[in-house]
N, CA, C and O atoms as a MOPAC input file, in Angstrom:
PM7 MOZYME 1SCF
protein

 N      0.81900 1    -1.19500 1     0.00000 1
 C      0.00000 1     0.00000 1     0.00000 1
 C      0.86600 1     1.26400 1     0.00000 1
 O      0.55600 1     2.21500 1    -0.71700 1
 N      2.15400 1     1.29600 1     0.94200 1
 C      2.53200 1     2.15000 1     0.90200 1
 C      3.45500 1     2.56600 1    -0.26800 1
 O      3.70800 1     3.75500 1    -0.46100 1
 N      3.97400 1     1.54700 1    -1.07800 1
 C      4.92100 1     1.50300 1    -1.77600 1
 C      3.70200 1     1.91800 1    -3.53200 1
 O      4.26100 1     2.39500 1    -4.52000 1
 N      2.18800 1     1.62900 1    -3.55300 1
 C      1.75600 1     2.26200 1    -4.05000 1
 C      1.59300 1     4.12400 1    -4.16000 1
 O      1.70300 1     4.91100 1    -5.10000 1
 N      1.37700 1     4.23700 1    -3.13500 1
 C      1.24500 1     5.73300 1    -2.62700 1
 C      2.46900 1     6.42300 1    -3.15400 1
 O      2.56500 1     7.62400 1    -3.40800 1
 N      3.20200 1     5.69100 1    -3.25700 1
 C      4.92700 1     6.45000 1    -3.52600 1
 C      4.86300 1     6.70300 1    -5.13700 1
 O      4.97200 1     7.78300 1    -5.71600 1
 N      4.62200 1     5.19200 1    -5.79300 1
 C      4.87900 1     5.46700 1    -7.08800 1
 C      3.55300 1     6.91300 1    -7.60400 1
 O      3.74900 1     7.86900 1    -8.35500 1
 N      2.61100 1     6.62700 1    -7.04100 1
 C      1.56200 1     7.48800 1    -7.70500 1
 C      1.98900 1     8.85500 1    -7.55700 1
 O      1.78400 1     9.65800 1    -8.46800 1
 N      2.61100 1     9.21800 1    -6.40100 1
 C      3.27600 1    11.09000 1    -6.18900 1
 C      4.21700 1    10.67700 1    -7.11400 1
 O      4.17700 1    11.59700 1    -7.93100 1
 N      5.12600 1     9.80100 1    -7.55200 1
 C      6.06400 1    10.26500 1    -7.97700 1
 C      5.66800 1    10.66700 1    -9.54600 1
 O      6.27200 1    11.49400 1   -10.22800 1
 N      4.24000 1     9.70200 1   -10.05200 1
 C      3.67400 1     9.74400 1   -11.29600 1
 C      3.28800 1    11.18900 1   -11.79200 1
 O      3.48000 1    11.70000 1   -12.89600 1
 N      2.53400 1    11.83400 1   -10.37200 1
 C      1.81100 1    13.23800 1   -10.24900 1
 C      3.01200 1    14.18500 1   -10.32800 1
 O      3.01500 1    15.16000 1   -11.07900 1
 N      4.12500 1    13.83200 1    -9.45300 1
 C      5.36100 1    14.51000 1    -9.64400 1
 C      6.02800 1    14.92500 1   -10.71700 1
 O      6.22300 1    16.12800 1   -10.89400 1
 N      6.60100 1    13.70800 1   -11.83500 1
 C      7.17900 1    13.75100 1   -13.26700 1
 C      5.61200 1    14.32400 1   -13.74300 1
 O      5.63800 1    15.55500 1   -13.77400 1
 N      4.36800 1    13.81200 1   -14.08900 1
 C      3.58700 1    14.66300 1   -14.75200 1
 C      3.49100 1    16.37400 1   -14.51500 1
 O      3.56900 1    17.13100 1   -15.48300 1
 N      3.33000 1    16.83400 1   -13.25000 1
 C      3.73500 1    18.05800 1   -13.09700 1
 C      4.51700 1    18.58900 1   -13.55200 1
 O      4.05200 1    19.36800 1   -14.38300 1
 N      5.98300 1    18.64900 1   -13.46400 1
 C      7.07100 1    18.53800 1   -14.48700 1
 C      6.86200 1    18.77400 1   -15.75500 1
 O      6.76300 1    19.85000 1   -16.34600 1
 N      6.81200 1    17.90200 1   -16.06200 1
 C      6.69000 1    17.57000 1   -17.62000 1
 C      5.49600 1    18.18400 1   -18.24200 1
 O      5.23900 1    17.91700 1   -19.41600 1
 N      4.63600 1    19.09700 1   -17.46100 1
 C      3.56000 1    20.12500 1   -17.96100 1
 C      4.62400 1    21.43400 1   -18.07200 1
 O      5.15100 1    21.99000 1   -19.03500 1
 N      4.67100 1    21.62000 1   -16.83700 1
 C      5.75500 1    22.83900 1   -16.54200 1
 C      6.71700 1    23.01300 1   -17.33700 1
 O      7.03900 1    24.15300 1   -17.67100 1
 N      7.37800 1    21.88900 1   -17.80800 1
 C      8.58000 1    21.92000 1   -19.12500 1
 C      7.92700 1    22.61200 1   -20.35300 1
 O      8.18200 1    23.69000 1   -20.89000 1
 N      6.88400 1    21.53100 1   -20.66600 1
 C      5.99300 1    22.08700 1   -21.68700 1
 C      5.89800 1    23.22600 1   -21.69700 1
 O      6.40200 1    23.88200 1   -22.60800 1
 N      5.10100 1    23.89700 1   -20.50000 1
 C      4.85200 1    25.29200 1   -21.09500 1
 C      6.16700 1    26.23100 1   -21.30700 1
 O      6.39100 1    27.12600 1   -22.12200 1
 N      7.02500 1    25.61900 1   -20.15100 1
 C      7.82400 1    26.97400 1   -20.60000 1
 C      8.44600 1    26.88300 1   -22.10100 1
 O      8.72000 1    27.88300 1   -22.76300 1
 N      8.65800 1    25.35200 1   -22.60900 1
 C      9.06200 1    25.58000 1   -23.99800 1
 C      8.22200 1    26.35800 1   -24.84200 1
 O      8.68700 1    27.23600 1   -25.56900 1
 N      6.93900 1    26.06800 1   -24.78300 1
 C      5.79700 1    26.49300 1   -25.72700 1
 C      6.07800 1    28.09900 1   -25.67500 1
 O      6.16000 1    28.77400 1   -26.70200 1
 N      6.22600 1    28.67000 1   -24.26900 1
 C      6.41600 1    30.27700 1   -24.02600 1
 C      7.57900 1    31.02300 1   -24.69900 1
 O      7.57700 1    32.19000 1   -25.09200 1
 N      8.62300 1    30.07600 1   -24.75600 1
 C      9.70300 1    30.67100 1   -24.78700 1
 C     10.07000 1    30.99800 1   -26.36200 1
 O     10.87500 1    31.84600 1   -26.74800 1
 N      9.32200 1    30.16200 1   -27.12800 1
 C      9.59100 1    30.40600 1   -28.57800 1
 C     10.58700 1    29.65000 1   -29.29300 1
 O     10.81700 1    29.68800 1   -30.50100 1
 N     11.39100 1    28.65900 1   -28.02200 1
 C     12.61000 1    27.56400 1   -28.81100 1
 C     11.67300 1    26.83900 1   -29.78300 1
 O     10.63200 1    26.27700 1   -29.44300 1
 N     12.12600 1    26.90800 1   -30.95500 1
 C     11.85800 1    25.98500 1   -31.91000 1
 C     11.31000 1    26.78200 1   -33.20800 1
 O     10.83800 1    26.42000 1   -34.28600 1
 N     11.53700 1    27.79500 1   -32.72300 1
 C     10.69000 1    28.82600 1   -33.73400 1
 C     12.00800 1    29.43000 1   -35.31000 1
 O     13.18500 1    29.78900 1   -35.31800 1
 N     11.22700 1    29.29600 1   -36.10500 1
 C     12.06100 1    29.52600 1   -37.59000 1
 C     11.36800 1    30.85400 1   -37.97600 1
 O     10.17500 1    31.13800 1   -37.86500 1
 N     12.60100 1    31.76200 1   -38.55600 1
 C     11.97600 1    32.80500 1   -38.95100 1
 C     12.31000 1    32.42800 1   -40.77600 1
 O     13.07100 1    31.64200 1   -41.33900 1
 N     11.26200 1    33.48500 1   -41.27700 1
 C     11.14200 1    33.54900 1   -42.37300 1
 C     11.06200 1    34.79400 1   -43.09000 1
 O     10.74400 1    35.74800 1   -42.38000 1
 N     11.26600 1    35.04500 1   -44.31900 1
 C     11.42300 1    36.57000 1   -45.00800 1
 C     10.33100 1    36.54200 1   -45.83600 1
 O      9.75500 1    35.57000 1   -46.32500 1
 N     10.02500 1    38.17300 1   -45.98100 1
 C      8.67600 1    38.49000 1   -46.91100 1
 C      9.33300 1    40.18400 1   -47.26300 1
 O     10.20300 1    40.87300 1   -46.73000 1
 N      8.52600 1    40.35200 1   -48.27800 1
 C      8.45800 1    41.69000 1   -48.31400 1
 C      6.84800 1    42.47900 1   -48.61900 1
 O      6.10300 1    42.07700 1   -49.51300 1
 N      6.51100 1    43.62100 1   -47.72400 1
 C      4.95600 1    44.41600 1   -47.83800 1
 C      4.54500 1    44.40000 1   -49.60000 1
 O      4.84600 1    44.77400 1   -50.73300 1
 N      3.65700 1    43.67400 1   -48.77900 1
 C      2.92100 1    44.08700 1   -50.14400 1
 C      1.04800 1    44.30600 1   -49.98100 1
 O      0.11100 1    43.56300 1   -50.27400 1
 N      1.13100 1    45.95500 1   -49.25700 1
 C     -0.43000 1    46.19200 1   -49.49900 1
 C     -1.76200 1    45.64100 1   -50.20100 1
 O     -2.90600 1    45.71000 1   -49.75200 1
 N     -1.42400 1    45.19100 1   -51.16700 1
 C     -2.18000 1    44.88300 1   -52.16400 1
 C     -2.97000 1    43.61500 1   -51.12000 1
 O     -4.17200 1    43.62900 1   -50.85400 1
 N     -2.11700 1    42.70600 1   -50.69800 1
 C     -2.91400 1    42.05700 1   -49.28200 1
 C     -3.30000 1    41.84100 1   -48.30900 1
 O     -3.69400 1    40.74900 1   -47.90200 1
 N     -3.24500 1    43.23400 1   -47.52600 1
 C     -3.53700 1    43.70400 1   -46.57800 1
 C     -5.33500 1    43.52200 1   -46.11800 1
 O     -6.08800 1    44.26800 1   -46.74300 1
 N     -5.71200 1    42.97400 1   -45.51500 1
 C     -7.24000 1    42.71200 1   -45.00600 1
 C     -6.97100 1    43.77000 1   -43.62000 1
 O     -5.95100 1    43.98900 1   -42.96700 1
 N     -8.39900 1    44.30900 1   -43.50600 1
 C     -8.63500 1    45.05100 1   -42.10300 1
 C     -9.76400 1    43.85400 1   -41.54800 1
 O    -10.77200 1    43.34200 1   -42.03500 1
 N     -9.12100 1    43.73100 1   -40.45100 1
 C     -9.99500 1    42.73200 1   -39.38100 1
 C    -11.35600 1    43.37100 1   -38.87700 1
 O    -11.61800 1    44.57300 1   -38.90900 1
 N    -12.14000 1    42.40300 1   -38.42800 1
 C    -13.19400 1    42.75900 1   -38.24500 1
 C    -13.10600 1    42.61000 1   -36.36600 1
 O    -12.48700 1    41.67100 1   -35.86400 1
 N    -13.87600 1    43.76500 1   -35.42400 1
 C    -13.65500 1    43.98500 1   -34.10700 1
 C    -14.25600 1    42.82300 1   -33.66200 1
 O    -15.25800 1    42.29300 1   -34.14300 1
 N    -13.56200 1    42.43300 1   -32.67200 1
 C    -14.23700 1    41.19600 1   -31.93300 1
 C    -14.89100 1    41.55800 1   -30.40400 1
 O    -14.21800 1    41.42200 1   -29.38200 1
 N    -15.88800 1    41.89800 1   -30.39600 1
 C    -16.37900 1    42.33200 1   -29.31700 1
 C    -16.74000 1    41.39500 1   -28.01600 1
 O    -17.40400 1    40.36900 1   -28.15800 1
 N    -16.40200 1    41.69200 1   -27.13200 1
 C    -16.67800 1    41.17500 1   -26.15600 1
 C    -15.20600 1    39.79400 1   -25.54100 1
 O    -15.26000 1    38.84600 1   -24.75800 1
 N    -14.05300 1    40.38800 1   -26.40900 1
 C    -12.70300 1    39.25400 1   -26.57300 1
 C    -12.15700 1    40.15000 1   -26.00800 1
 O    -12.27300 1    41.33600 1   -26.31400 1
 N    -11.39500 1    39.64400 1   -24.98200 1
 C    -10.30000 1    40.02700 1   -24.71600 1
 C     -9.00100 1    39.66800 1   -25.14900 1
 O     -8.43100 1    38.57700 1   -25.15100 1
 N     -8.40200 1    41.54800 1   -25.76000 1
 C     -7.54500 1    40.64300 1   -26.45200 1
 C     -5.81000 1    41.38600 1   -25.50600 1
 O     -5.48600 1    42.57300 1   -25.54000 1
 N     -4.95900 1    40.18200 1   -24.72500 1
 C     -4.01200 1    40.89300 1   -24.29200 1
 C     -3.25400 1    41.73800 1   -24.99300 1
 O     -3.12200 1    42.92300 1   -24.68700 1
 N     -2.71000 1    41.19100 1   -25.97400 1
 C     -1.41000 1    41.16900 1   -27.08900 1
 C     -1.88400 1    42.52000 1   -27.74800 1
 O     -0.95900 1    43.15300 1   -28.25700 1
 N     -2.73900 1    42.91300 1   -27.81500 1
 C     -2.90300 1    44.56700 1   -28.23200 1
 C     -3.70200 1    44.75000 1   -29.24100 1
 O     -3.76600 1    43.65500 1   -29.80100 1
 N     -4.40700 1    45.57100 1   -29.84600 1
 C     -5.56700 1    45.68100 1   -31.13100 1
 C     -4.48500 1    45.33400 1   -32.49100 1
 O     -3.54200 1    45.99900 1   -32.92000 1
 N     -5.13600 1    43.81400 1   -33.02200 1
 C     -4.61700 1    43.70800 1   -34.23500 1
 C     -5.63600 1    43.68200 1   -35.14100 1
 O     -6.52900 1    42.87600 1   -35.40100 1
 N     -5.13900 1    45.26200 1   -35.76800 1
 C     -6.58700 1    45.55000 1   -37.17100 1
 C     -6.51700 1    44.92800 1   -38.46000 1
 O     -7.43900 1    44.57500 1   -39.19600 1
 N     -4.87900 1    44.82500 1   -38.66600 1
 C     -5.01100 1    44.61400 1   -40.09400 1
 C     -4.54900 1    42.76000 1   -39.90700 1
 O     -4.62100 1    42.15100 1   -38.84000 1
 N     -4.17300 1    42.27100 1   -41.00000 1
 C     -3.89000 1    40.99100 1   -41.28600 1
 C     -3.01400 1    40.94800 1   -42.64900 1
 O     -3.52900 1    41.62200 1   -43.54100 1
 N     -1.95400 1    40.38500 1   -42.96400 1
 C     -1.21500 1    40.32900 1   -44.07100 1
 C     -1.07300 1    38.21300 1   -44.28200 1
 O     -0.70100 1    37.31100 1   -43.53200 1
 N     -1.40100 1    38.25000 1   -45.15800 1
 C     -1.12100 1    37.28200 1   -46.06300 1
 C     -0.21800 1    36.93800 1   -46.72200 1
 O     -0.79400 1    36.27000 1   -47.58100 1
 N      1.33200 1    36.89300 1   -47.06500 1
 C      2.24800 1    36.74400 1   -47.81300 1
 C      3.26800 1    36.18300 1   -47.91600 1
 O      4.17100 1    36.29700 1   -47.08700 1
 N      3.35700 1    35.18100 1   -49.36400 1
 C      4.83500 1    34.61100 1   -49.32500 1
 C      5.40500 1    34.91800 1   -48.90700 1
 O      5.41000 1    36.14600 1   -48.82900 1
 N      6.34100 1    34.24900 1   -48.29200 1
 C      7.19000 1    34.15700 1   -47.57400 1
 C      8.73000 1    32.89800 1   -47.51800 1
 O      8.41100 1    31.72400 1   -47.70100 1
 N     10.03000 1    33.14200 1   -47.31500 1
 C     10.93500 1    32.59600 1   -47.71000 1
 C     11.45900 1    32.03900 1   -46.38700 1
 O     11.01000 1    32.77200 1   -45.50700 1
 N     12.41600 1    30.80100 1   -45.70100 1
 C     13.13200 1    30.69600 1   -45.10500 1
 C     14.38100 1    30.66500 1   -45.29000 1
 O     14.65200 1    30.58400 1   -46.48800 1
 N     15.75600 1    30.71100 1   -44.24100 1
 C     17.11400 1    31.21900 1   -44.70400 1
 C     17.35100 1    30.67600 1   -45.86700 1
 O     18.15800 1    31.24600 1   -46.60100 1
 N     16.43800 1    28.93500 1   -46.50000 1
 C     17.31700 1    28.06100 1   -47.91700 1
 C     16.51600 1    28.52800 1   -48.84100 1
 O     16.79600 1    28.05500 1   -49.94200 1
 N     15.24300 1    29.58600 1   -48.85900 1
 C     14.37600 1    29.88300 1   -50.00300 1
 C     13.30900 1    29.05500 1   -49.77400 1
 O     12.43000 1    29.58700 1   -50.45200 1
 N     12.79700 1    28.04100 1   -49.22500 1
 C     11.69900 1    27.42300 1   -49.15700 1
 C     10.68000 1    28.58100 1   -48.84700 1
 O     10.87600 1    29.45600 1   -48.00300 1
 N      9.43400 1    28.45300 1   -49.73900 1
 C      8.38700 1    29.32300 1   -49.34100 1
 C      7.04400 1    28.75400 1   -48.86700 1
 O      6.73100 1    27.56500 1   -48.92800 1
 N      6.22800 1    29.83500 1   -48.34700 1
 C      4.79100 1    29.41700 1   -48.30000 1
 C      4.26700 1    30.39000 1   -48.17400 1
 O      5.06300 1    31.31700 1   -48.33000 1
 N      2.76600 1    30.87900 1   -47.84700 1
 C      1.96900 1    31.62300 1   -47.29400 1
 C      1.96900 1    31.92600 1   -45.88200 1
 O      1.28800 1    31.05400 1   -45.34100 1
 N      2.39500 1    32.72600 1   -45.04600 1
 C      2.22300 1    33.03600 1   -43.67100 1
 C      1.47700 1    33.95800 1   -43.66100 1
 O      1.65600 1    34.85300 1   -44.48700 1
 N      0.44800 1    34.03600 1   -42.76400 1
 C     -0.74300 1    35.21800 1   -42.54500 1
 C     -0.18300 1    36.00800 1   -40.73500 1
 O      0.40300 1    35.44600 1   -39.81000 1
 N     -0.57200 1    37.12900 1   -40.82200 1
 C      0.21000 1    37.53200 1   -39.52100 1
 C     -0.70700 1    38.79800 1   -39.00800 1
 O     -0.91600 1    39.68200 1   -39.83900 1
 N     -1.07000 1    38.89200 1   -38.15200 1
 C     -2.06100 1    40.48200 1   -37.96300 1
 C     -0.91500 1    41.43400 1   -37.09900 1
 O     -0.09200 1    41.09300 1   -36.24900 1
 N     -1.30800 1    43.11900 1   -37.84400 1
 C      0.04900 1    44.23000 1   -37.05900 1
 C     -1.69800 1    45.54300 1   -37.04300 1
 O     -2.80400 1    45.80000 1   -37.51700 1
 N     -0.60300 1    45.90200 1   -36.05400 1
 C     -1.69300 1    47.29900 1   -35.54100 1
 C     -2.29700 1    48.29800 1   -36.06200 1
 O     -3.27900 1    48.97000 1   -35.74700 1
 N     -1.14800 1    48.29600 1   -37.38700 1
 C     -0.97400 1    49.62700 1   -38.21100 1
 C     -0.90100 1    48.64000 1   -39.76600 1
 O     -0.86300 1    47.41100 1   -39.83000 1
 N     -0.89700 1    49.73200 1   -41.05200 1
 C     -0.72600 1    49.41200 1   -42.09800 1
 C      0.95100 1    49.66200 1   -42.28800 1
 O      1.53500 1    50.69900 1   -41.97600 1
 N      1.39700 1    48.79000 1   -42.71200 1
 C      3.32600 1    48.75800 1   -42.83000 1
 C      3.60900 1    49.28800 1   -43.93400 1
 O      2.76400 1    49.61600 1   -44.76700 1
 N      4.56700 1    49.39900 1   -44.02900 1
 C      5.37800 1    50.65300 1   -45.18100 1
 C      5.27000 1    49.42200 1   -46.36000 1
 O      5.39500 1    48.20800 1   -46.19800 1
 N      4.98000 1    50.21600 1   -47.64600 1
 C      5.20300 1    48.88800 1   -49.07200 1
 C      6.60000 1    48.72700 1   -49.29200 1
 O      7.51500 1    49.48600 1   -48.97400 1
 N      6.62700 1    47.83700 1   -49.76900 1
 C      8.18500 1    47.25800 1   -50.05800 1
 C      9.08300 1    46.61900 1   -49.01200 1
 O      9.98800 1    45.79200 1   -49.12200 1
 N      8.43800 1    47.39800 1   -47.71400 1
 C      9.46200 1    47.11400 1   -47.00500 1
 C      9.88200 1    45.50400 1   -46.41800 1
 O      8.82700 1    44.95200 1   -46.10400 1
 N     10.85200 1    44.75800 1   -46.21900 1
 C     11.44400 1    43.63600 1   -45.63700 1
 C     11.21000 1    43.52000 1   -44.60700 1
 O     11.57000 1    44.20300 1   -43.64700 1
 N     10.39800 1    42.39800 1   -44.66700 1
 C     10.40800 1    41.96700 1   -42.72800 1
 C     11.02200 1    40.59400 1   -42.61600 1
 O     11.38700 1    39.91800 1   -43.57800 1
 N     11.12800 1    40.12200 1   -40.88000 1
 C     11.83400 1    38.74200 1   -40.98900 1
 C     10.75900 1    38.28700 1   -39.98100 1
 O     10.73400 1    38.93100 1   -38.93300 1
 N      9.98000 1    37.41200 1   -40.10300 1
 C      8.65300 1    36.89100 1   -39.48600 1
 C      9.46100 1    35.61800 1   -38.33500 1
 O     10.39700 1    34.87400 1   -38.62800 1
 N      8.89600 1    35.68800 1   -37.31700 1
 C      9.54100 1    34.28700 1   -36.09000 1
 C      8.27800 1    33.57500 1   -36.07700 1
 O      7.20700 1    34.17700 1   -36.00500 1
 N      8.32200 1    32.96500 1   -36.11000 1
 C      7.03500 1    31.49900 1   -36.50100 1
 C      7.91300 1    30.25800 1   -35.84800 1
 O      9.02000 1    29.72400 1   -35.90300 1
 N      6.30000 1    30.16100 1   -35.02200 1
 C      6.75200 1    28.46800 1   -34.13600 1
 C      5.88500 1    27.76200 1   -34.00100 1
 O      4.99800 1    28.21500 1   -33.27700 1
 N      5.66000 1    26.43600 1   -34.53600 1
 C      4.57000 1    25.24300 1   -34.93100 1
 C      3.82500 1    25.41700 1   -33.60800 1
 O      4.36400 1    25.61500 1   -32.51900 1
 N      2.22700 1    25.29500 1   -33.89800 1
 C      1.01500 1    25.65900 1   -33.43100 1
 C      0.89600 1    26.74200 1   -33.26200 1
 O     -0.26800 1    27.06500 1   -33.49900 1
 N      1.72800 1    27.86700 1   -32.84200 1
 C      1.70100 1    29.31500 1   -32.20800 1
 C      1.88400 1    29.95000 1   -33.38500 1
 O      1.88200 1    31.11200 1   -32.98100 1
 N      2.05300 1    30.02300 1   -34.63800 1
 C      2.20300 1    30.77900 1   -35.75600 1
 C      2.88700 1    31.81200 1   -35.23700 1
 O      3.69700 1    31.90300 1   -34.31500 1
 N      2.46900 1    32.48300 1   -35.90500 1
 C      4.01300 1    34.27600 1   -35.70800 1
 C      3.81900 1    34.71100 1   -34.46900 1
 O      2.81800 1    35.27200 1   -34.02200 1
 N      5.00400 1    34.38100 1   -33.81900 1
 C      5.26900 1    35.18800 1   -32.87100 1
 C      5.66000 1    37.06400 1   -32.98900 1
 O      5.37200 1    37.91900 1   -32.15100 1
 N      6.18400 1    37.20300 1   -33.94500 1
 C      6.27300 1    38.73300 1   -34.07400 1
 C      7.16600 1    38.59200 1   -35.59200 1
 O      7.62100 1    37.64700 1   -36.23800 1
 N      7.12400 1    40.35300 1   -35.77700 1
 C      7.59600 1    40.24900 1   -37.11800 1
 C      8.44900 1    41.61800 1   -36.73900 1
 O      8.18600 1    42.24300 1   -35.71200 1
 N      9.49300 1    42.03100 1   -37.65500 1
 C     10.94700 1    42.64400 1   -37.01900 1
 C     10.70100 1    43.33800 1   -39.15300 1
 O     10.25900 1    42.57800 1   -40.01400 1
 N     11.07700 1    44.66400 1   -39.42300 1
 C     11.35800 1    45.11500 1   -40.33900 1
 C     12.89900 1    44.92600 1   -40.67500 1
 O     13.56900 1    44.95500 1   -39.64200 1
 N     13.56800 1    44.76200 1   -41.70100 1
 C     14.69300 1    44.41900 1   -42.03200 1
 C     15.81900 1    44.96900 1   -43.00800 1
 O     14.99700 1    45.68100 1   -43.58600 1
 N     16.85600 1    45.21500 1   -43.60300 1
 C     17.32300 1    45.95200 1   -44.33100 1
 C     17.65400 1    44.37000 1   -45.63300 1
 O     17.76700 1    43.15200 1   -45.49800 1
 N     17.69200 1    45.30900 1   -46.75300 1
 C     17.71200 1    43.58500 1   -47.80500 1
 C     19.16600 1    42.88000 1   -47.39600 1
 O     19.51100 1    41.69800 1   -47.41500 1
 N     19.94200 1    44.21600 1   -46.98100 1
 C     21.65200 1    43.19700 1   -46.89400 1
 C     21.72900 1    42.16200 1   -45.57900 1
 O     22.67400 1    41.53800 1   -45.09700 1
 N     19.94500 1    42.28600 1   -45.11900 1
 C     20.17400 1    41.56700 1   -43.71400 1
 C     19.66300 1    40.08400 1   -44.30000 1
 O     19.79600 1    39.06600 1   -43.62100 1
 N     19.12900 1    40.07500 1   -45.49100 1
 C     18.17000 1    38.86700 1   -45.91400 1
 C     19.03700 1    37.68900 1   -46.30000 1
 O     19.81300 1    37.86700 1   -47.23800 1
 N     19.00500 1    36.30500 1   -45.60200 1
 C     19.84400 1    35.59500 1   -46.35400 1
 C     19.82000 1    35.51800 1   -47.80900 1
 O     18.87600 1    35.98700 1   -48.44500 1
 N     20.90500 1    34.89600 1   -48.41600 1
 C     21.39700 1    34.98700 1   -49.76800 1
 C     20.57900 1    34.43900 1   -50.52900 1
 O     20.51300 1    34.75900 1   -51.71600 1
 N     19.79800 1    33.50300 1   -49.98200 1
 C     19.10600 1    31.99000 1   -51.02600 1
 C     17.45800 1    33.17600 1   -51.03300 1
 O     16.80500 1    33.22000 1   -52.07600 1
 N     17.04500 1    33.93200 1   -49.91500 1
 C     16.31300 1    34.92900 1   -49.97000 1
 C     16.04600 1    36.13000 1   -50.82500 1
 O     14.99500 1    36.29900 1   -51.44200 1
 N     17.34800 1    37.18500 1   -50.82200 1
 C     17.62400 1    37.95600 1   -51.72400 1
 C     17.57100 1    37.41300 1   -53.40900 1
 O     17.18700 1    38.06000 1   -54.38300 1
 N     17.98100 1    36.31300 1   -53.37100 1
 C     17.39700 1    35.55800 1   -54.87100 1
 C     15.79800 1    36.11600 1   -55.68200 1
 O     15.52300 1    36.55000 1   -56.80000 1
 N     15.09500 1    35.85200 1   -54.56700 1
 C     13.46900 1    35.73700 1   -54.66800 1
 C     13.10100 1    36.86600 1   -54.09600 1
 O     11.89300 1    37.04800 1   -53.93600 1
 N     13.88800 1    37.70800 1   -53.73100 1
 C     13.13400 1    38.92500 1   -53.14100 1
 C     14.28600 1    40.18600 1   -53.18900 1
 O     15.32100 1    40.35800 1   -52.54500 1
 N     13.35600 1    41.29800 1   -54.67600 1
 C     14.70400 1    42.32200 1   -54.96000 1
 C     13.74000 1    43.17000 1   -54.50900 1
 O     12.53500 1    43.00800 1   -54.31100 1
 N     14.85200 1    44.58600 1   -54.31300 1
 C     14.23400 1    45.98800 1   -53.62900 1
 C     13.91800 1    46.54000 1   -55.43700 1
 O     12.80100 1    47.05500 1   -55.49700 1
 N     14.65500 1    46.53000 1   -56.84500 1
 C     14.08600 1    46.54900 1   -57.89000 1
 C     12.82500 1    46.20200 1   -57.98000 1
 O     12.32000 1    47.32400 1   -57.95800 1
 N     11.93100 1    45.46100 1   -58.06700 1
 C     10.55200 1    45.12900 1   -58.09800 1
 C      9.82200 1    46.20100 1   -57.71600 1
 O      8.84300 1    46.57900 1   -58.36000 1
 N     10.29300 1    46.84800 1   -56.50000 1
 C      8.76100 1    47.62400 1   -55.48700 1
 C      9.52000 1    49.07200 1   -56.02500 1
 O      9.13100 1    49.91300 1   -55.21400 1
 N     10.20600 1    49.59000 1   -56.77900 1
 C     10.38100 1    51.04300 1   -57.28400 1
 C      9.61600 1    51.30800 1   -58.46600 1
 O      9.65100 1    52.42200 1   -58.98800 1

């Protein structure tokens, strides 16, 4: 009996744990890949107010939709909501982490863009 009682705290114990690990990984953003895009208005959506949501993270009005590159050029679609409408043309570098999608997005200069990036994404195009 008693030697039951032991294993079961110790079960509740490692499970505790091993929640607590969890979250702090999930919080912390390890695992997260950023990726490159450049503005492009043209896909800009304004969100619709969600009333009665609380939202911590701050009023996100708009929503952007756009290819997007990682450091080897692999692309896809990442969708991301910002407060304001962003400058056209301009380079951002998006942090994205599986289930949590974008964690934030950082504006960028092109000489900051990896190389396999700058391929697929010129500052020529948006003049």
């Amino acid at each position: 009996m008693k030697r039951k009682l032991t294993n079961g705290i110790a079960a509740v114990v490692i499970l505790i744990v091993g929640f607590i690990g969890f979250c702090m990984w999930f919080l912390s953003g390890t695992g997260s890949t950023y990726y490159y895009s450049q503005i492009d208005n043209s896909k800009i959506e304004q969100t619709e107010s969600k009333s009665g949501v609380i939202n911590f993270s701050g009023s996100m009005d708009y929503s952007y939709t756009l290819f997007s590159y990682d450091e080897n050029g692999k692309g896809k679609d990442i969708t991301f909501g910002t407060s304001k409408e962003l400058k056209e043309g301009a380079f951002i570098r998006l942090t994205v982490m599986p289930i949590r999608g974008v964690l934030e997005w950082k504006e960028v200069q092109y000489d900051e863009l990896p190389a396999a990036v700058q391929n697929d994404l010129s500052p020529v195009s948006w003049q």
